[in-house]
Every structure is written in C-alpha cells, then in structure tokens.
C-alpha positions as CSV (number, residue, x, y, z in Angstrom):
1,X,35.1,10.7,4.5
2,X,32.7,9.5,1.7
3,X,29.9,12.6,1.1
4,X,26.8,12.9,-0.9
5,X,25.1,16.0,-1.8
6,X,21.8,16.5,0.5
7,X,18.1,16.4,-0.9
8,X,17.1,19.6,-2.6
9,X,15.0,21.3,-0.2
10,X,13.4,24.0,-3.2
11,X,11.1,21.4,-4.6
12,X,8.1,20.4,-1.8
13,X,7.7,16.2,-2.1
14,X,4.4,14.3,-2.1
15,X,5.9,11.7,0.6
16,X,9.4,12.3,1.3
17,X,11.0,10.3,3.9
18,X,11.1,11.2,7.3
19,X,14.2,10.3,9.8
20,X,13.0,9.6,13.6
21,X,16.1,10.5,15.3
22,X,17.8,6.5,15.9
23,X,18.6,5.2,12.4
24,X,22.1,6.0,12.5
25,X,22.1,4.3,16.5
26,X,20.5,1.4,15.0
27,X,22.4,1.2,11.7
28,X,25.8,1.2,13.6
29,X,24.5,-1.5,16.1
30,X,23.9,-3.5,13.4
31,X,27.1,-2.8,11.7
32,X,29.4,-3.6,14.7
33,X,27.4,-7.1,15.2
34,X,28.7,-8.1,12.0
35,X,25.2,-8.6,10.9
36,X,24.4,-7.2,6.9
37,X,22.8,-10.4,5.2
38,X,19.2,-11.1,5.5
39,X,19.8,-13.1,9.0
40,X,20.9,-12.5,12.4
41,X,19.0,-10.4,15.3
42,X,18.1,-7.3,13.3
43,X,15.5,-8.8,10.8
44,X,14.2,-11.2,13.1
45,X,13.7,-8.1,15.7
46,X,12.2,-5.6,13.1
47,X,9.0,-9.1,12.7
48,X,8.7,-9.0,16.5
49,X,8.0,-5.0,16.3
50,X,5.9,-5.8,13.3
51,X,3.9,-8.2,15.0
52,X,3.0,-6.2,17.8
53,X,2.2,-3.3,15.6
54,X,0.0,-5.2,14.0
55,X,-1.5,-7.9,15.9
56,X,-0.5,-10.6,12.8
57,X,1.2,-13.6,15.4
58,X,3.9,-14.5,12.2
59,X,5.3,-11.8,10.2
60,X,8.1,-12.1,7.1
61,X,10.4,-9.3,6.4
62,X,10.8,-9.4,2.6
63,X,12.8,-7.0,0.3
64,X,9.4,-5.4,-0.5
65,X,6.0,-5.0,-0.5
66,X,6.2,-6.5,-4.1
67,X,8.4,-9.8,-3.1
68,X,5.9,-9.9,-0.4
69,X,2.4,-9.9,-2.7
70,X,4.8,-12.5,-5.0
71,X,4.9,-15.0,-2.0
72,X,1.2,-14.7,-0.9
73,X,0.9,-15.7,-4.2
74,X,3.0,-18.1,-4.4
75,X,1.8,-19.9,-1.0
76,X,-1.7,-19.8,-1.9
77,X,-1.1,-21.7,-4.6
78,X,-1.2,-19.4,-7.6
79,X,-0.8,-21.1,-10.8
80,X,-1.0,-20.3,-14.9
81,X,-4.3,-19.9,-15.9
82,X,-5.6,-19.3,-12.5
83,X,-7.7,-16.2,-12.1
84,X,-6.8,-13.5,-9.3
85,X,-9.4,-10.7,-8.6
86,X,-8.5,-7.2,-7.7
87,X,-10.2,-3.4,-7.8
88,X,-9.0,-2.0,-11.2
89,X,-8.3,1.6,-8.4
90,X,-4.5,0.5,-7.4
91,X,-1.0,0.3,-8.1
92,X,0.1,-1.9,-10.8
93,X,2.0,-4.0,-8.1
94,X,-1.1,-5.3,-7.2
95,X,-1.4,-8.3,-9.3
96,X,2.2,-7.5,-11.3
97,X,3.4,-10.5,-9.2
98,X,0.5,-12.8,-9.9
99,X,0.1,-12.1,-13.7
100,X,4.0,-12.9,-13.9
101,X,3.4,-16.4,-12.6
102,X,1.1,-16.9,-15.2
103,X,-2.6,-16.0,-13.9
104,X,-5.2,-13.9,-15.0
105,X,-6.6,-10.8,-13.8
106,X,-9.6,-9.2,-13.3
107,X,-10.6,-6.0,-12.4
108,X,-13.2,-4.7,-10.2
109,X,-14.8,-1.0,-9.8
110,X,-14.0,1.2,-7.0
111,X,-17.4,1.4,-5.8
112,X,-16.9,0.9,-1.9
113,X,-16.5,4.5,0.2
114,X,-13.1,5.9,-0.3
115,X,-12.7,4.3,-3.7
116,X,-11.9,0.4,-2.1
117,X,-13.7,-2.3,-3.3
118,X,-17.4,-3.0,-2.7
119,X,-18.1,-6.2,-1.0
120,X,-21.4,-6.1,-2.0
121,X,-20.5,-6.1,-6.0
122,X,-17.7,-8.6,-5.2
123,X,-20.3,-11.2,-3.7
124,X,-22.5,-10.6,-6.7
125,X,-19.4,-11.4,-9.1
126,X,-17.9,-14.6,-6.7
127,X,-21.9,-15.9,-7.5
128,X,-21.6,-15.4,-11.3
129,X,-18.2,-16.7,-11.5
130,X,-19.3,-20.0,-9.3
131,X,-21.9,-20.7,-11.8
132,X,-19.4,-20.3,-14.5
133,X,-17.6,-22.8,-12.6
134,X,-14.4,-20.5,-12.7
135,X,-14.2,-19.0,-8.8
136,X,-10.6,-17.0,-8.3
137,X,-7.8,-18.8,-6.7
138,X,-7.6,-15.7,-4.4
139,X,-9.8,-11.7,-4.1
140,X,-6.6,-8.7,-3.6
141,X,-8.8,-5.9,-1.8
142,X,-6.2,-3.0,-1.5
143,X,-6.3,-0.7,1.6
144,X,-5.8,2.7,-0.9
145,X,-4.0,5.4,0.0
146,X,-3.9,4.3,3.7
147,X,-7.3,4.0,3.9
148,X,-8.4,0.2,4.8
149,X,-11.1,-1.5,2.7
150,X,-14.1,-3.3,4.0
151,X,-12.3,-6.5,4.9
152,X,-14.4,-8.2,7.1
153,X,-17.4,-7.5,4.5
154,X,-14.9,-8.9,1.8
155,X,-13.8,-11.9,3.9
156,X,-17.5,-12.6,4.3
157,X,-17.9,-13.1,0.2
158,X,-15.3,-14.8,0.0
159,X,-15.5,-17.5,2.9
160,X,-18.6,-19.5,1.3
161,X,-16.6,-20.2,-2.0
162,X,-13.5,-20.9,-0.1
163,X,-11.6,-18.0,-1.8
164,X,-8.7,-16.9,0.5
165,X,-8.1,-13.1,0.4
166,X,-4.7,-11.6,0.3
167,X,-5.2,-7.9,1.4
168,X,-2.3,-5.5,-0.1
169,X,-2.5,-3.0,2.6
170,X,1.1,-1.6,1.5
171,X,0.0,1.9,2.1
172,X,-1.7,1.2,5.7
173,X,0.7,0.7,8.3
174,X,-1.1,1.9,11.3
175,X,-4.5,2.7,9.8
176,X,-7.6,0.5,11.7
177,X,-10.7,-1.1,10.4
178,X,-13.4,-2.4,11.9
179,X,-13.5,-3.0,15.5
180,X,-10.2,-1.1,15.5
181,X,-7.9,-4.1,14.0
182,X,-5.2,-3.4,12.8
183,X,-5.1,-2.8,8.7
184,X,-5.3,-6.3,6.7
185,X,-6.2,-8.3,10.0
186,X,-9.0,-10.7,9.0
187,X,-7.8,-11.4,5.7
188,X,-5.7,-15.2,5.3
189,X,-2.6,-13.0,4.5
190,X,-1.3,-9.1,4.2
191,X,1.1,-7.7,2.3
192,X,2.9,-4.3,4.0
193,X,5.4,-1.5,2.1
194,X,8.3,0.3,3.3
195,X,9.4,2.1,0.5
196,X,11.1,5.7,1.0
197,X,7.4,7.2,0.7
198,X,5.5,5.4,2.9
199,X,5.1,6.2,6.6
200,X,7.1,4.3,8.0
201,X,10.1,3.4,5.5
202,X,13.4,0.9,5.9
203,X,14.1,2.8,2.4
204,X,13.0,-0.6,0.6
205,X,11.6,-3.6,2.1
206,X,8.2,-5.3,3.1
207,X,6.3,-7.7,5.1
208,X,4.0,-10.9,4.3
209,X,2.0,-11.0,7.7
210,X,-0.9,-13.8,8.5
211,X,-2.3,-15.7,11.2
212,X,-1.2,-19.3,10.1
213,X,2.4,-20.0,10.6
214,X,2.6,-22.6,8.7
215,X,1.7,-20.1,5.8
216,X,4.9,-17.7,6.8
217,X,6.9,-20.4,7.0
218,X,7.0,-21.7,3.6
219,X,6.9,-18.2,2.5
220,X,9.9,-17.6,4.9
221,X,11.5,-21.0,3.2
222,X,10.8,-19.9,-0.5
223,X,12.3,-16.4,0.4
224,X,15.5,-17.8,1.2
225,X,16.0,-19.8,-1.8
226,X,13.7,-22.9,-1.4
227,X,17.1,-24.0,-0.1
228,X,16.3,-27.5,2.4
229,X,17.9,-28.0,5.7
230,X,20.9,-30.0,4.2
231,X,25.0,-29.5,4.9
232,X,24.8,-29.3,0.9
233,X,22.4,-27.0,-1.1
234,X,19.5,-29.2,-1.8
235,X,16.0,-27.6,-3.8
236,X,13.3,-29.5,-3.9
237,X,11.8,-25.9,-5.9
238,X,13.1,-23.3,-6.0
239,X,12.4,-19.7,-4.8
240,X,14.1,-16.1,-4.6
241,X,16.2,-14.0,-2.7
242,X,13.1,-12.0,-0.6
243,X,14.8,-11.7,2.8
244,X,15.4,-8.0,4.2
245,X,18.4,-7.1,5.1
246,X,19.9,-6.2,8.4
247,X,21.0,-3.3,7.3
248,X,17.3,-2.1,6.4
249,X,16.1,-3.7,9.3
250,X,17.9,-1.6,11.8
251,X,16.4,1.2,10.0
252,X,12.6,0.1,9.7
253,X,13.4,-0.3,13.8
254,X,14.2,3.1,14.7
255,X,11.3,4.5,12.9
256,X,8.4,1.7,14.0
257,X,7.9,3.5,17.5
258,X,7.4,6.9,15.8
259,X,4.3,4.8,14.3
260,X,1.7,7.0,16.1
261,X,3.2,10.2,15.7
262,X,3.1,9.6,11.9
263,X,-0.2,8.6,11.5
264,X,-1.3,11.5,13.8
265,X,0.5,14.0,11.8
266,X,-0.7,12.7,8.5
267,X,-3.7,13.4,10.0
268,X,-3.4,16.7,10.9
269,X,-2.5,17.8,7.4
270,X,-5.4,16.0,6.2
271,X,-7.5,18.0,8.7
272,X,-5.6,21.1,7.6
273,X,-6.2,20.1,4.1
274,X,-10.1,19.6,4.6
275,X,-9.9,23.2,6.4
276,X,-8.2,25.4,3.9
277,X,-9.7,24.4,1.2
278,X,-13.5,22.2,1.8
279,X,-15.3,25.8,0.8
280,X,-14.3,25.1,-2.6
281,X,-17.1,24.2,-4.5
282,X,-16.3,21.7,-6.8
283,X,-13.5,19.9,-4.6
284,X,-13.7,17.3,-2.0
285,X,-11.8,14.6,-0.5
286,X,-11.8,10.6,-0.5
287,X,-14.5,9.9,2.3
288,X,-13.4,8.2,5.2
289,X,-15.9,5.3,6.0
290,X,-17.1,4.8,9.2
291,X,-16.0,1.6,9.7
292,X,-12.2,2.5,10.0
293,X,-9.5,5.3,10.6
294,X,-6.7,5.8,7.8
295,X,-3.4,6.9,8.5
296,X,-4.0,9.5,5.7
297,X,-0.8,8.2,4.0
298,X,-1.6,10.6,1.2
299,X,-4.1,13.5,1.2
300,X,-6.5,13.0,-1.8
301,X,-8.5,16.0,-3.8
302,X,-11.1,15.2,-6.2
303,X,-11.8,18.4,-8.6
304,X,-15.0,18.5,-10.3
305,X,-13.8,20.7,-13.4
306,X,-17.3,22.8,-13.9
307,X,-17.8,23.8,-10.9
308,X,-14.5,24.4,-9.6
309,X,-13.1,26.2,-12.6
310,X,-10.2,24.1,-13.6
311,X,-9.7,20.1,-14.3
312,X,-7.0,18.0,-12.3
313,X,-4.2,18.4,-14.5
314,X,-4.4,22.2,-14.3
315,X,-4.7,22.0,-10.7
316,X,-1.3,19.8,-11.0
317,X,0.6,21.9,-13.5
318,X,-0.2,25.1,-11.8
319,X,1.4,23.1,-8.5
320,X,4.5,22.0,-10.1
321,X,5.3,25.6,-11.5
322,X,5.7,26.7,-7.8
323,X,7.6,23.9,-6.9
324,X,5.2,21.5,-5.3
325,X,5.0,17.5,-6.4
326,X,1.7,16.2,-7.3
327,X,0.2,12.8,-8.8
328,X,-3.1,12.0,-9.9
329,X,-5.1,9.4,-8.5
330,X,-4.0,6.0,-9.8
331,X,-5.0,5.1,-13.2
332,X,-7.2,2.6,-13.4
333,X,-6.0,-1.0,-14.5
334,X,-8.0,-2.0,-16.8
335,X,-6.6,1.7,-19.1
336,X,-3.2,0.3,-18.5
337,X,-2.2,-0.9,-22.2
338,X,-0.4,-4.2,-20.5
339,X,-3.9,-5.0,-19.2
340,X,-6.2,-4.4,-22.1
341,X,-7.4,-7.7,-22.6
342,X,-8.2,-8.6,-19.0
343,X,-12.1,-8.6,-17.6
344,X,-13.4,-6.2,-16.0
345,X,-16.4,-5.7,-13.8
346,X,-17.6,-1.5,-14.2
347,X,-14.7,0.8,-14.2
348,X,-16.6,3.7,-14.5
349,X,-16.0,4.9,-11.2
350,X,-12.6,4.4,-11.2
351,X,-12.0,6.4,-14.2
352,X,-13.8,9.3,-12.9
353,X,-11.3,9.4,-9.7
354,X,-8.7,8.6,-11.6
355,X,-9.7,12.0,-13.8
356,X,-10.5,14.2,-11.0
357,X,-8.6,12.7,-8.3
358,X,-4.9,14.6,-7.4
359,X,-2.7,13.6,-4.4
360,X,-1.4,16.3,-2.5
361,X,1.6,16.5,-0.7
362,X,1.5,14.3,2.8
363,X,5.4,14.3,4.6
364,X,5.1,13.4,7.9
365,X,7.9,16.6,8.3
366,X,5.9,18.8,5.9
367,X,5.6,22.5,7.9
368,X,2.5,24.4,8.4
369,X,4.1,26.9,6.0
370,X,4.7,24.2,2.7
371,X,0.8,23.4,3.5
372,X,-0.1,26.9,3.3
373,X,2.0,27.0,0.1
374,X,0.3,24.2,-1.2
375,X,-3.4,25.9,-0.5
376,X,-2.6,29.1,-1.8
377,X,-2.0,27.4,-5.0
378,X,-5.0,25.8,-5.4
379,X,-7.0,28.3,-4.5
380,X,-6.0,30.4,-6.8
381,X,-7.0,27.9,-9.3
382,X,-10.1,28.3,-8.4
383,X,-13.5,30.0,-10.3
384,X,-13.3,33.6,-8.9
C-alpha cells in the first residue's frame, strides 16, 4: 500500500488545513461512481451546497479562485486596453487574470476600515475617470483576510456609471456584510478560494457565484472548453479547462457543513488573540467594521515600532526561530516591480499596513497551547 510521510507537526502553520472527519467517505463515494473528471454528481452537488451557503442562485466550481476571477473577467467583457480597478491592499491574483488578457490596472488605497477599499474615494475616482471619458470596464473590491468590504457602498458608486463589480471574496467563505448577506452578495459576480489554507479547502479549486444565470452559464461554457453542443468538437471561441474535479468536489463536500464551526473557531482565536496581547501598547488589530462579521480567516497584528519596541519583521523573525509561520500583510500592488507603471490612487495607507501589519497563525485545529506559544513570543518582543 502506497504511503507518504505525514506533515511535520514541530513547525506551527499560519493556515494549515483542517480535515472534518468525511473526506475519505466522500472521496471513496466518488471513486466507486466512476466519477474523476470535472462532470457527474459530485461537482454539480458541491454548487448546490455552495449555493445555499451562500445565498448566490447559480454557482460554478472552477479549478480555483484564480480560473474563477479569469472568467468574471472574461464574461464581463474584459478586453486589451480596458482598465480594471482594484485596492492596491491584496493578493496579486486579484487582477493577475485581468492584466493577462490585456487590461490595465489601477490601484486604489486601503482607506476603508479593516484596510478594504473606501467607497467613498472610489466614487470620487469613478467621477474623475467619467470626465476623462475613461470609466473601468469593471471595480475588484476584495473582502481581505476574511473580512468583507463595503459592498453595498461600492455597488452604489458603481451603479450610476454602469460599472459592474466583481467582488474577489476568496478569503470569505462564511463571513457576512451588511444586513447579514452572505460575503460578495450584491456585487454582479464573486469569486470564492478553496486552496489548502483557506477555511474551507477542496485542496485546490474555486467558485464564480452570481445572481444572473445567464452570466454562469457562459462562464460554465467557457470553462469547459468553449466547446458547442455538437456530436463533433465545434469552437466558436475558445476557453480553458476551469472545471473542478470530482475528486476535489467530494472533498470541498465533506468539509462545507463544518462551515460554522470554522468560522466560530477562527473566531475564538481572534478573540484570544485580542486578549493576550491588546495591552500591548503599540499593537492592534485590523478593525472589524460594523457593518459585517469576518470569519477571521487570518488573525492580523499591526506593530507600531516606537512604541512597541520592535518593527514587524523582528516580531516575524523572533516567531520563526521558535518554530511558528508568519507573513506580513500583503504588499501593496503598486511596490510590486510587475506593476510599476500602473496608476495609482494614494497608497500611503497601504504601505503603512503592509510595514506594520504581520499575520499570525489562524488553523481552525490550532490548540489553545500553540496560541499560547504564539503570545509568549510576542510578548517578549515587546518594550520592557
């Protein structure tokens, strides 16, 4: 029988996965219905749970949250020379897909609460760029590190331009906006993650979720090849190969119902987090705003360096000598080299959480006595 070696437990991960108990039910189910491909009962079953997880009515299962952006691109009618507007606070996957079909992009401070993206400063921008006569073909707010953006106030910006918004809420399944909707409801389209770190994980996959079918479905066709209903293979266009598989899918439906539970215990270490060490001076955390509830995906320190004693990237090294995984804050777009040239609206915001900001270890399995282990640490970085 075929054996790997398990995870090293000595090192403490940021977001490791975490099994709910049925994977290996679900994974032989689908294995004994002959189903592997991206078809049959599994994938099609994993959009149903989606669906009702989210409240979206038509949901795509894609290969991930990536192939997932690339087609709400892609049916929004993204072309060269088109400009797509994102905050300049996110992962580079953001607008990867879009800038690789030929658009431009440009980036936005992280001046909202929670470093997401001001709806206020965006309507002020969509106003300047009208007169220009150069509106974006579509506005990416991200949902960062779980916690959802104003969408509603961004939707609102956007509607009297016509700009459609395509929310990349990869890191938010089960955190809640406004009137307690479901992260990236509201917006024309949402982009979800399942990668190994994220709360709920198929070990790689995604989802393209929206309220217009017809939108999903010629995602859903492009994902499968732009291949027409014909005995032959007939392309009118062509398109990629963006469908999950079963085998993922059986996974990603074992661990949806756990949904709650993860979010809850994400949480908790947040809380624990906030209680161990929010007598610091000189640290906080990403606020929360009061207009939603993040599934904490990943808990967030900012370190002010004067007053706590130590910058960020002391608090990290000190970390990683006892064993524990860190990352800073994302860096900022706009100081990514393959973005130099793009516009940019402020920054200086993001650069200061990108300088101070440090993600701490969030597992959903992480004990009370690997959080502990993680305080400790910090602390003792600490003035004295």
């Amino acid at each position: 029988m075929l054996r790997f070696p398990r995870v090293p437990a000595s090192r403490l991960l940021l977001s490791p996965p975490a099994l709910a108990g049925g994977e290996l039910d679900s994974l032989r189910a689908t294995l004994e219905s002959g189903w592997v491909a991206p078809a049959g009962p599994a994938p099609a079953a994993f959009e149903a749970a989606l669906a009702e997880v989210t409240g979206f009515p038509s949901v795509l299962a894609t290969t991930s949250g990536t192939a997932a952006l690339h087609l709400g691109y892609r049916v929004l009618g993204v072309a060269p020379g088109d400009e797509v507007w994102a905050p300049t606070l996110t992962f580079v996957a953001t607008v990867a897909p879009a800038v690789q079909m030929g658009a431009v992009p440009r980036f936005l401070d992280a001046t909202g609460p929670g470093g997401t993206l001001d709806p206020g400063l965006l309507a002020e921008e969509l106003a300047r760029a009208a007169r220009r006569g150069r509106l974006p073909r579509a506005v990416v707010p991200v949902d960062l590190y779980g916690q959802c953006c104003d969408l509603d106030g961004i939707v609102a910006a956007c509607e009297p331009w016509g700009v459609p918004v395509l929310s990349d809420s990869a890191a938010a399944m089960g955190s809640r906006g406004r009137g307690g909707q479901h992260a990236g409801r509201g917006a024309r389209l949402a982009a979800f993650s399942f990668n190994g770190n994220k709360i709920v994980t198929t070990g790689g996959g995604g989802a393209l979720a929206g309220d217009d079918p017809a939108l999903i479905a010629r995602a859903r066709a492009l994902a499968g090849q732009a291949r027409e209903p014909a005995a032959h293979y007939q392309h009118e266009t062509t398109g990629y190969a963006y469908g999950l598989s079963s085998v993922l899918a059986a996974v990603g439906l074992a661990q949806l119902p756990s949904l709650a539970e993860r979010v809850a215990r994400r949480r908790a270490i947040f809380a624990a987090y906030a209680e161990g060490l929010g007598d610091l001076p000189g640290l906080s955390f990403l606020a929360e705003p009061n207009w939603g509830r993040s599934n904490r995906w990943l808990s967030v320190v900012l370190i002010e360096p004067a007053a706590f004693g130590a910058d960020r990237e002391a608090v990290r090294r000190a970390l990683d000598a006892a064993g524990v995984e860190t990352r800073p804050a994302w860096k900022p777009l706009h100081l990514q080299p393959a973005f130099r040239d793009a516009p940019l609206v402020g920054g200086e915001v993001a650069a200061v959480l990108f300088e101070r900001g440090l993600c701490l270890p969030s597992g959903s399995a992480m004990t009370a006595a690997d959080q502990a282990r993680v305080i400790e640490v910090v602390r003792s970085c600490a003035r004295r």
